[in-house]
N, C-alpha and C positions, 0 to 999 in steps of 0.2 A: 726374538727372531720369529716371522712368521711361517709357518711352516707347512707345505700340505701332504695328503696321503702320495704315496709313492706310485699308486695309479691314475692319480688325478690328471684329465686332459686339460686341464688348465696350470702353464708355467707359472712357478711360483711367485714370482715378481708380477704377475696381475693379479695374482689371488689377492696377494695383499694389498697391492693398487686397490682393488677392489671392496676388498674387508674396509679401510682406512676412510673411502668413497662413503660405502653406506653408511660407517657411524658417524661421518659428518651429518650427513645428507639428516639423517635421522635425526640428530640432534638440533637442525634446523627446522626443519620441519614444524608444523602445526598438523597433529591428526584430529583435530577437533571439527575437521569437516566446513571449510568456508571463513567469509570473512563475518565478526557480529552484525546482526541487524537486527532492526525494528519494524516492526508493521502492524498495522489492524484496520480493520474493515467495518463500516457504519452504517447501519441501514435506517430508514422512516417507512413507514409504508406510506401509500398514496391514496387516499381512499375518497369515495364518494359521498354525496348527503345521505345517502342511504345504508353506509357503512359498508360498504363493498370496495374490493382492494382491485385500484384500477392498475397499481403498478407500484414502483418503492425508487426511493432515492438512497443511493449507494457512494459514500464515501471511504479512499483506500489512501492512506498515508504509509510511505516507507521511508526507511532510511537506512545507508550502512555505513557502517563505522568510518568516519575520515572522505566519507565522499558526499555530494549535496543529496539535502532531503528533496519529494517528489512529491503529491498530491494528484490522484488521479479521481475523476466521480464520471457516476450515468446515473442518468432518470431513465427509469425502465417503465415501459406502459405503451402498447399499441394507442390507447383512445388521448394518449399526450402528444402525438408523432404530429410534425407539422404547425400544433397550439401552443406551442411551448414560446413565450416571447420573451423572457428570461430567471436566470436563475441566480441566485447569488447564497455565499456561505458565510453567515453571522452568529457573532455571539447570542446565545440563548435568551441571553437576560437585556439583549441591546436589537431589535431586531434591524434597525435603523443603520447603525454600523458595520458596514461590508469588511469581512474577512478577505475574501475572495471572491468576484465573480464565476461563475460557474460558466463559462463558456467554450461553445463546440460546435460539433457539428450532428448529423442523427449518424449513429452506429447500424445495428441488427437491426433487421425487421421490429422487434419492439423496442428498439432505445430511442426516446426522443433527445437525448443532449449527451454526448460523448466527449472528456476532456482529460486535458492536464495542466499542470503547472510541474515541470521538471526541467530545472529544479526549480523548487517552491519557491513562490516569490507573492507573496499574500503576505496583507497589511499586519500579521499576528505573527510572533517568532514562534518557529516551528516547535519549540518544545513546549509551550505553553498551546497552542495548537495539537500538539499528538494527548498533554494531558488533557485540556477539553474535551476531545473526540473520543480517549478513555471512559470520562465521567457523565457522556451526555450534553457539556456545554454548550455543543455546536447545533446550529436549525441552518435545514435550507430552506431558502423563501424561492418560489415558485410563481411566477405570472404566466398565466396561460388565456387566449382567448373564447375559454369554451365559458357560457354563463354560468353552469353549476357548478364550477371550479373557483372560477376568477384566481385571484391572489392565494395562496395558503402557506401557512408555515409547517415545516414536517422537522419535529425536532427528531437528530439525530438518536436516538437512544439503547437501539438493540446490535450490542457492539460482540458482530457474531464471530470475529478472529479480532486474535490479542498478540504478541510476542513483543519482549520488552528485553531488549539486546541479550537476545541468542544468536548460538549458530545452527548454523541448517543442519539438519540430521545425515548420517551416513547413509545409502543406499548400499 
């Protein structure tokens, strides 16, 4: 029988209503902070004949648990804004075969090509895609109208966020 102190301003029959409530409630629950996910972020930098860094291509792959993957990228670089005639995301070893188009529109003042695919719908199944993008496999190809550019490939390689089905931390 539940029972409470004899000054308690709460009637006994909600105490325990209540006690009964939270150990449910509790035992359902997930204190693990969110649902799992995955995500990493991929950069190339973009640079000139003369080795100077005009700007960088940025690839963001997510995903959480039970709901569809998403692929988001920007080409960053003021001297790209405007020259950009297109972009596309291929296998490393295949430059030929399209992953994905990279298409958008211009973002910030330096993003020349802003986009997404959500949910992901690129000719490569997402988990073989998120491993590529782990390991370097993925280049974007870049056509732009300036001469000293033309065509270049910027392979994906410097993979500066990782997370491989966690949850999001407590605040």
């Amino acid at each position: 029988m539940c029972r409470t102190h004899l000054a308690s301003p709460i009637p006994p029959r909600f105490f325990c209503i209540g006690l009964l409530t939270l150990a449910g409630c509790a035992a359902l629950y997930d204190d693990r902070c969110g649902p799992e996910g995955r995500d990493l972020t991929t950069v190339a930098d973009i640079l000139n004949s003369a080795g100077d860094t005009l700007g960088y291509a940025d690839l963001q792959l997510g995903e959480t648990r039970n709901e569809s993957p998403g692929a988001r990228w920007y080409i960053f670089g003021t001297p790209l804004r405007g020259h950009t005639q297109a972009a596309r995301l291929v296998p490393s070893e295949d430059t030929s075969s399209v992953i994905l188009p990279l298409t958008g529109g211009l973002g910030e003042p330096d993003i020349a090509i802003e986009g997404e695919s959500s949910p992901y719908a690129g000719a490569m199944d997402f988990n073989e895609l998120f491993a590529r993008a782990r390991t370097g496999g993925l280049t974007v190809v870049l056509d732009t109208d300036l001469p000293s550019l033309g065509l270049m490939a910027l392979p994906l390689v410097n993979v500066i966020q990782f997370n491989d089905w966690g949850r999001a931390h407590c605040s």
